[in-house]
N, CA, C and O atoms as a GROMACS GRO file, in nm:
protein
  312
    1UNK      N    1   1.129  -8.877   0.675
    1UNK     CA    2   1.142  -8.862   0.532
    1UNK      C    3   1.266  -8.935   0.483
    1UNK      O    4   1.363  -8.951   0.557
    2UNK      N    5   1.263  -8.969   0.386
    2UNK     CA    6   1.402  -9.085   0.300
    2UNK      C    7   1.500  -8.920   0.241
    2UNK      O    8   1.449  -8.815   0.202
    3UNK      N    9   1.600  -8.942   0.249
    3UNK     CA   10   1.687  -8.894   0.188
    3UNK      C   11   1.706  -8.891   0.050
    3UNK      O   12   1.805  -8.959   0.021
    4UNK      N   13   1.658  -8.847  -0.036
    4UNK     CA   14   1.635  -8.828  -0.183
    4UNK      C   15   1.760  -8.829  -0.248
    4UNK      O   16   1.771  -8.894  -0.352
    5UNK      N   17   1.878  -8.752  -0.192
    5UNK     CA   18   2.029  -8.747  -0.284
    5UNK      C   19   2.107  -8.913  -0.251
    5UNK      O   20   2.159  -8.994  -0.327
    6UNK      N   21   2.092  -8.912  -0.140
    6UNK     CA   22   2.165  -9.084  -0.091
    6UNK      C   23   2.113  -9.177  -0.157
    6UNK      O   24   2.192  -9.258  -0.205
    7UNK      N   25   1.960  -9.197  -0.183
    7UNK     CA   26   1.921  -9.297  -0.252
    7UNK      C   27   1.948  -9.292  -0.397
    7UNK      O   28   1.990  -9.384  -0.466
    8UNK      N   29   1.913  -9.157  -0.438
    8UNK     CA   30   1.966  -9.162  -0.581
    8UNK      C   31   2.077  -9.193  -0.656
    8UNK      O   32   2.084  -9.256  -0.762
    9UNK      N   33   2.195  -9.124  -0.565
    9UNK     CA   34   2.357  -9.162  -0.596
    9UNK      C   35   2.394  -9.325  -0.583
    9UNK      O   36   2.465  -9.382  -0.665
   10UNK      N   37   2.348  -9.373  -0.495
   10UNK     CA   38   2.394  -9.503  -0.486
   10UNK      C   39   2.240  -9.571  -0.581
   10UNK      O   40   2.292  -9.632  -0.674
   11UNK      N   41   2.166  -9.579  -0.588
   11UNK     CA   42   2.114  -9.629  -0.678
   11UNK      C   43   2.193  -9.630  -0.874
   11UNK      O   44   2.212  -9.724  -0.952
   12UNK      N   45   2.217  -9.489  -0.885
   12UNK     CA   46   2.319  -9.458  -0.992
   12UNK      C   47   2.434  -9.554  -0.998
   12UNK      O   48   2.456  -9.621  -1.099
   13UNK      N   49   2.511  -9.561  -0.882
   13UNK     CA   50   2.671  -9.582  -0.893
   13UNK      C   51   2.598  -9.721  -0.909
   13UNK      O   52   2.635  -9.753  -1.022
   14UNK      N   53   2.515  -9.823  -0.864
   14UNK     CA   54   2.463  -9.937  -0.909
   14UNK      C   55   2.438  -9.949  -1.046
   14UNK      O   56   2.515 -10.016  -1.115
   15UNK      N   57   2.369  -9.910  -1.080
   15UNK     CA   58   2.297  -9.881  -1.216
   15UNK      C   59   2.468  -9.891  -1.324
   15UNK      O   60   2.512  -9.979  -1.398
   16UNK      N   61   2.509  -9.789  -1.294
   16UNK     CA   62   2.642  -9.770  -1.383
   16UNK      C   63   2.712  -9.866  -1.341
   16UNK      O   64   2.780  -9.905  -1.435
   17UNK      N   65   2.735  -9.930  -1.239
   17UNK     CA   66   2.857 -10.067  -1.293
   17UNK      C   67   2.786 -10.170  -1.370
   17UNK      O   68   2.813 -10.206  -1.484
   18UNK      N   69   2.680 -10.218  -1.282
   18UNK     CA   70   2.589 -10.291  -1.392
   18UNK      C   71   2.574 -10.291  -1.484
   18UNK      O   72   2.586 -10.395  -1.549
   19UNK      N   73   2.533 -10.158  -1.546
   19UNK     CA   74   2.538 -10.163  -1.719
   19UNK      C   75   2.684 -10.168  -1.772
   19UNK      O   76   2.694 -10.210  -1.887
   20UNK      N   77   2.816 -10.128  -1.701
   20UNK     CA   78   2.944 -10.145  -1.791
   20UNK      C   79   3.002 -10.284  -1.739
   20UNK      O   80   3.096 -10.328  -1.806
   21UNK      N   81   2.973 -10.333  -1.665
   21UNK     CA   82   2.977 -10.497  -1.637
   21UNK      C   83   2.892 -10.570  -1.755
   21UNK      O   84   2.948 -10.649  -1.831
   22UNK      N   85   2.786 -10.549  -1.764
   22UNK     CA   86   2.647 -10.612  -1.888
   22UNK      C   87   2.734 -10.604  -2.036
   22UNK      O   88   2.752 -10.696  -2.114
   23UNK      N   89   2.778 -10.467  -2.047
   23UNK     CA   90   2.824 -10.422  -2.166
   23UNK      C   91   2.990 -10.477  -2.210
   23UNK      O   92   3.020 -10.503  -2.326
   24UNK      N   93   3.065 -10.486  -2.119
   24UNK     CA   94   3.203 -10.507  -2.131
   24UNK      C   95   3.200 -10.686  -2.113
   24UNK      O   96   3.299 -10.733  -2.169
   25UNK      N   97   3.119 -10.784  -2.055
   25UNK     CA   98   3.059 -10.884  -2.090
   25UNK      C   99   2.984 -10.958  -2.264
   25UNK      O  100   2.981 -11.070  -2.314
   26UNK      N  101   2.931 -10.813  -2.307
   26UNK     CA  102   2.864 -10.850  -2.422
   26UNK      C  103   2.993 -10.800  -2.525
   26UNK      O  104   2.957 -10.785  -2.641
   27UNK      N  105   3.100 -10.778  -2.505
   27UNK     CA  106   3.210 -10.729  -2.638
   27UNK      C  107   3.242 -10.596  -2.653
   27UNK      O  108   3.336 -10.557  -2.723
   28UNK      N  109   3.142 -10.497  -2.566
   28UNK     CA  110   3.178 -10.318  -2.625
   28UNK      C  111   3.275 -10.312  -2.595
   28UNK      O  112   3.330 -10.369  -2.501
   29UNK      N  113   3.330 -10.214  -2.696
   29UNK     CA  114   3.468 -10.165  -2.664
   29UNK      C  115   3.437 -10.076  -2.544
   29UNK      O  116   3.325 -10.032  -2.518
   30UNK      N  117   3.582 -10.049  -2.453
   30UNK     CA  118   3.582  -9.936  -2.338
   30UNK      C  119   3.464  -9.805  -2.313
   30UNK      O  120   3.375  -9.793  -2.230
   31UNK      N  121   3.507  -9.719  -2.419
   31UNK     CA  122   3.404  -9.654  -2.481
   31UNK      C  123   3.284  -9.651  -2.460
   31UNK      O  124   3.215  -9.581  -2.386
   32UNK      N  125   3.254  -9.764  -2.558
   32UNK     CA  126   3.110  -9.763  -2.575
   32UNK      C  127   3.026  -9.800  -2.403
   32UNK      O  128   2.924  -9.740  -2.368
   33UNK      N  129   3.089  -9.899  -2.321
   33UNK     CA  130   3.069  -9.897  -2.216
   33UNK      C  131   3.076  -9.770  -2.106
   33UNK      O  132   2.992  -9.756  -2.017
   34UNK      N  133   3.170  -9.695  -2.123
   34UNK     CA  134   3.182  -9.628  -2.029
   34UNK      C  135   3.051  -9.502  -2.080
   34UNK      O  136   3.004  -9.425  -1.995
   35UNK      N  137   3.007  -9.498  -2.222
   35UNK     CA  138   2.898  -9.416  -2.243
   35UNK      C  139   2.807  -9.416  -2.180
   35UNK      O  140   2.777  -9.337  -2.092
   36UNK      N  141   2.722  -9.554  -2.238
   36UNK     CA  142   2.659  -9.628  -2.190
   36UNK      C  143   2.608  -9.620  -2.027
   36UNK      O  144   2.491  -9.612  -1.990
   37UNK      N  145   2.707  -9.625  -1.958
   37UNK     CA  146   2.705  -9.622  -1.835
   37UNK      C  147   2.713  -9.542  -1.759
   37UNK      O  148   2.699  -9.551  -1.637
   38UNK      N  149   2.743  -9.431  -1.837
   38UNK     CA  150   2.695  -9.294  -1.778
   38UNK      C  151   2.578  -9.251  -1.822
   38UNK      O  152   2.523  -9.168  -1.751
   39UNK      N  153   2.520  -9.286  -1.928
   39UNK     CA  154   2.380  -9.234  -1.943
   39UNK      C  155   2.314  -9.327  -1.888
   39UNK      O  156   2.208  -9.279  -1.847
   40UNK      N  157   2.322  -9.466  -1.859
   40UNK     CA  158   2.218  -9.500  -1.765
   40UNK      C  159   2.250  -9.449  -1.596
   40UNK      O  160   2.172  -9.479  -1.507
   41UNK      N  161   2.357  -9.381  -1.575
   41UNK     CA  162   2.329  -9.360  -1.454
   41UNK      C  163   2.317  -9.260  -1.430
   41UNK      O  164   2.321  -9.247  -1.308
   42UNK      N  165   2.299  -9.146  -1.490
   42UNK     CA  166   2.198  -9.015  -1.540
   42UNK      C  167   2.081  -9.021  -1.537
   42UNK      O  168   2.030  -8.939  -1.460
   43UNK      N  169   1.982  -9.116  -1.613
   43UNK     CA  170   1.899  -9.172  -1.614
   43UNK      C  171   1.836  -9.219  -1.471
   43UNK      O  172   1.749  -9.184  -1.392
   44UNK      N  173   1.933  -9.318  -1.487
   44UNK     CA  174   1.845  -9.373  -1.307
   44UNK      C  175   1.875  -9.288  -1.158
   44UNK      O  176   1.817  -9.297  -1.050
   45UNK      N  177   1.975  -9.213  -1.196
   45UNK     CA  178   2.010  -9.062  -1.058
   45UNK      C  179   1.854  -9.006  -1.043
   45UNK      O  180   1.779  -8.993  -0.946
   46UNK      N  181   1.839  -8.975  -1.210
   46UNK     CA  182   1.701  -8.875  -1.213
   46UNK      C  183   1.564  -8.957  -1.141
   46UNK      O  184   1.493  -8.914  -1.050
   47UNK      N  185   1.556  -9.062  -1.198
   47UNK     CA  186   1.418  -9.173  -1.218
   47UNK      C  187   1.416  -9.202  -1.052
   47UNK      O  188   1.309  -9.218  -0.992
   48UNK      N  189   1.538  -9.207  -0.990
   48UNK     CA  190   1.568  -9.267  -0.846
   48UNK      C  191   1.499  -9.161  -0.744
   48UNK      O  192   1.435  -9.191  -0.644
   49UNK      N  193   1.526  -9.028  -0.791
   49UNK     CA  194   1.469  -8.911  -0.732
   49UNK      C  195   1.384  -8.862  -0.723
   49UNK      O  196   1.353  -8.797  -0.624
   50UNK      N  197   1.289  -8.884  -0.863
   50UNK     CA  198   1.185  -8.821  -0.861
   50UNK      C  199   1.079  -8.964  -0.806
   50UNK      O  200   0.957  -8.956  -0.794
   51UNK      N  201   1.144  -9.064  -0.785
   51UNK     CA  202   1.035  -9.201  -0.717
   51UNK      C  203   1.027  -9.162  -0.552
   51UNK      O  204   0.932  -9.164  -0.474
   52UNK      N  205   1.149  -9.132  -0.537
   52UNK     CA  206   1.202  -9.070  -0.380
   52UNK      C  207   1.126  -8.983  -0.320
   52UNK      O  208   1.091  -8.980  -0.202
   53UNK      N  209   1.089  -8.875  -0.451
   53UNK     CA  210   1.032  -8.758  -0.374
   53UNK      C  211   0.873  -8.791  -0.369
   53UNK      O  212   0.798  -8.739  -0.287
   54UNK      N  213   0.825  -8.902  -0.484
   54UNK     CA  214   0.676  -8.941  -0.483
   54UNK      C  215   0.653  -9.052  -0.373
   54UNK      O  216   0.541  -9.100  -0.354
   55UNK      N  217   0.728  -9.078  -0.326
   55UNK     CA  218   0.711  -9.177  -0.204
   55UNK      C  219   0.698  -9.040  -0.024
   55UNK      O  220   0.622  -9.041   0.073
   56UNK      N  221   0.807  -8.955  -0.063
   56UNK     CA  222   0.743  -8.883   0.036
   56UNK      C  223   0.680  -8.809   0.057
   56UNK      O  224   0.648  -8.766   0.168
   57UNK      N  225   0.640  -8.771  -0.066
   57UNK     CA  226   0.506  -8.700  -0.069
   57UNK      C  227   0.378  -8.812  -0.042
   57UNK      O  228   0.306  -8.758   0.041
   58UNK      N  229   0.334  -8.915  -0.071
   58UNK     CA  230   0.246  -9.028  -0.047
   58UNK      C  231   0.312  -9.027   0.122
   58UNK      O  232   0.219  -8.981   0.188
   59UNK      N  233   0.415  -9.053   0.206
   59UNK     CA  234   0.422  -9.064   0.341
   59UNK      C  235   0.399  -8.908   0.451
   59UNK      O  236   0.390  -8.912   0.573
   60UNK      N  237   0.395  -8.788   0.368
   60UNK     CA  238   0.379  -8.659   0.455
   60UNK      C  239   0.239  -8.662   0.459
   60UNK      O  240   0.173  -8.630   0.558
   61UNK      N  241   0.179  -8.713   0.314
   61UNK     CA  242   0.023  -8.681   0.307
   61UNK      C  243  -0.026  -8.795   0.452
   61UNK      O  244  -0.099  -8.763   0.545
   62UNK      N  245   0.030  -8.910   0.434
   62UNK     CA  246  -0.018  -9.012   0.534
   62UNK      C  247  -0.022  -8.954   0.681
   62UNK      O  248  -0.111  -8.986   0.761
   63UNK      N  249   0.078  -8.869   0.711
   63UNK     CA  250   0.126  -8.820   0.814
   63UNK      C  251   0.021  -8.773   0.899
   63UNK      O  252  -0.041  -8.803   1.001
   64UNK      N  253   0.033  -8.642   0.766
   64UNK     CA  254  -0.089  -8.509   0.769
   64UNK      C  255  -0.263  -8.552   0.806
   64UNK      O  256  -0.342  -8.483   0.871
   65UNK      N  257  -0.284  -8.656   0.755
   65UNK     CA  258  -0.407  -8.754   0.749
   65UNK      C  259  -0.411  -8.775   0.862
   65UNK      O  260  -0.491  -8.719   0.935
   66UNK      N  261  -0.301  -8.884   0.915
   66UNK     CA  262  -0.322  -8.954   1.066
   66UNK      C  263  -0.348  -8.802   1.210
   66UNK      O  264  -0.394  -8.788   1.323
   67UNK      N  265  -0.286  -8.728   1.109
   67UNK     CA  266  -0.253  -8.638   1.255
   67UNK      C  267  -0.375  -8.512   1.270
   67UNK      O  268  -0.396  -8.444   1.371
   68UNK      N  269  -0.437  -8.505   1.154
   68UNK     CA  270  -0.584  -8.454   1.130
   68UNK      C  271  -0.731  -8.563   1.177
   68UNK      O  272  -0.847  -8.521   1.180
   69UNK      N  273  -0.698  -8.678   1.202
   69UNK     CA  274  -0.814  -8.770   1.197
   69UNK      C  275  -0.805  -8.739   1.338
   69UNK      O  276  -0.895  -8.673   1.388
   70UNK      N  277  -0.671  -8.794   1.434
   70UNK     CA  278  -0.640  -8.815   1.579
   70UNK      C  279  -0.714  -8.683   1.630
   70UNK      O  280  -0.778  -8.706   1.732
   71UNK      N  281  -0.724  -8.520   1.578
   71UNK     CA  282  -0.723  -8.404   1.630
   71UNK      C  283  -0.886  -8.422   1.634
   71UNK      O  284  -0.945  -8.401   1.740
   72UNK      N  285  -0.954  -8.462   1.519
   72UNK     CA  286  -1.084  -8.488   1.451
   72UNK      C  287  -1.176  -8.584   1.624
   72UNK      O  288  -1.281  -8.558   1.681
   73UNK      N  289  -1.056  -8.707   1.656
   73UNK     CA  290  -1.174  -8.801   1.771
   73UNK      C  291  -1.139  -8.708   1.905
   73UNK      O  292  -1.215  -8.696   2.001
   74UNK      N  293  -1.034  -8.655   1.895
   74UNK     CA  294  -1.033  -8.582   2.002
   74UNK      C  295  -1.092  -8.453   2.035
   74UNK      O  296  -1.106  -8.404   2.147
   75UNK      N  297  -1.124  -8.408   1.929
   75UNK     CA  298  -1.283  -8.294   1.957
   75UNK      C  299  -1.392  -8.350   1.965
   75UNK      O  300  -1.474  -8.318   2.052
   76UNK      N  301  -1.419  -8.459   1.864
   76UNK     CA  302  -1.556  -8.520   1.904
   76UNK      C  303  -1.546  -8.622   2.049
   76UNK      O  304  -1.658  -8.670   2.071
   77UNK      N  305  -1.456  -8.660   2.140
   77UNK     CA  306  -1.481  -8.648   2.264
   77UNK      C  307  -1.512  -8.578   2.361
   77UNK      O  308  -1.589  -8.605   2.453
   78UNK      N  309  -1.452  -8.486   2.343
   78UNK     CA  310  -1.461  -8.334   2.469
   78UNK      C  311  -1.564  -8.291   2.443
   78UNK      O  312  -1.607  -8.192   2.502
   0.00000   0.00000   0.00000
């Protein structure tokens, strides 16, 4: 399983320099950047997590599948 808090935080701390790099590039004052850049990395903490947790839910189901099919040829051998 992926680690859901690790990916999210560092996806965030990305997200937030990026946007106050983008922003302090385009003229905002301090401020307005450092807003900015905390709500997008609020934003993408959340968005990062809940992709995290739909990816391992799509890889447990895969799991669960492979390990039900394998049980499945191995009764219909015996």
């Amino acid at each position: 399983m992926l680690h859901v808090r690790s990916i999210a935080v560092s996806s965030a701390v990305v997200g937030m320099f990026a946007v106050a790099i983008v922003g302090s590039i385009g003229g905002l004052s301090p401020w307005a950047c450092c807003e900015r850049a905390l709500l997008a990395a609020a934003i993408i903490y959340f968005a990062a997590g809940a992709a995290v947790r739909a990816i391992n839910a799509v890889l447990i189901q895969a799991i669960v599948d492979s390990h039900f099919n394998k049980e499945r040829t191995r009764e219909g051998q015996s």
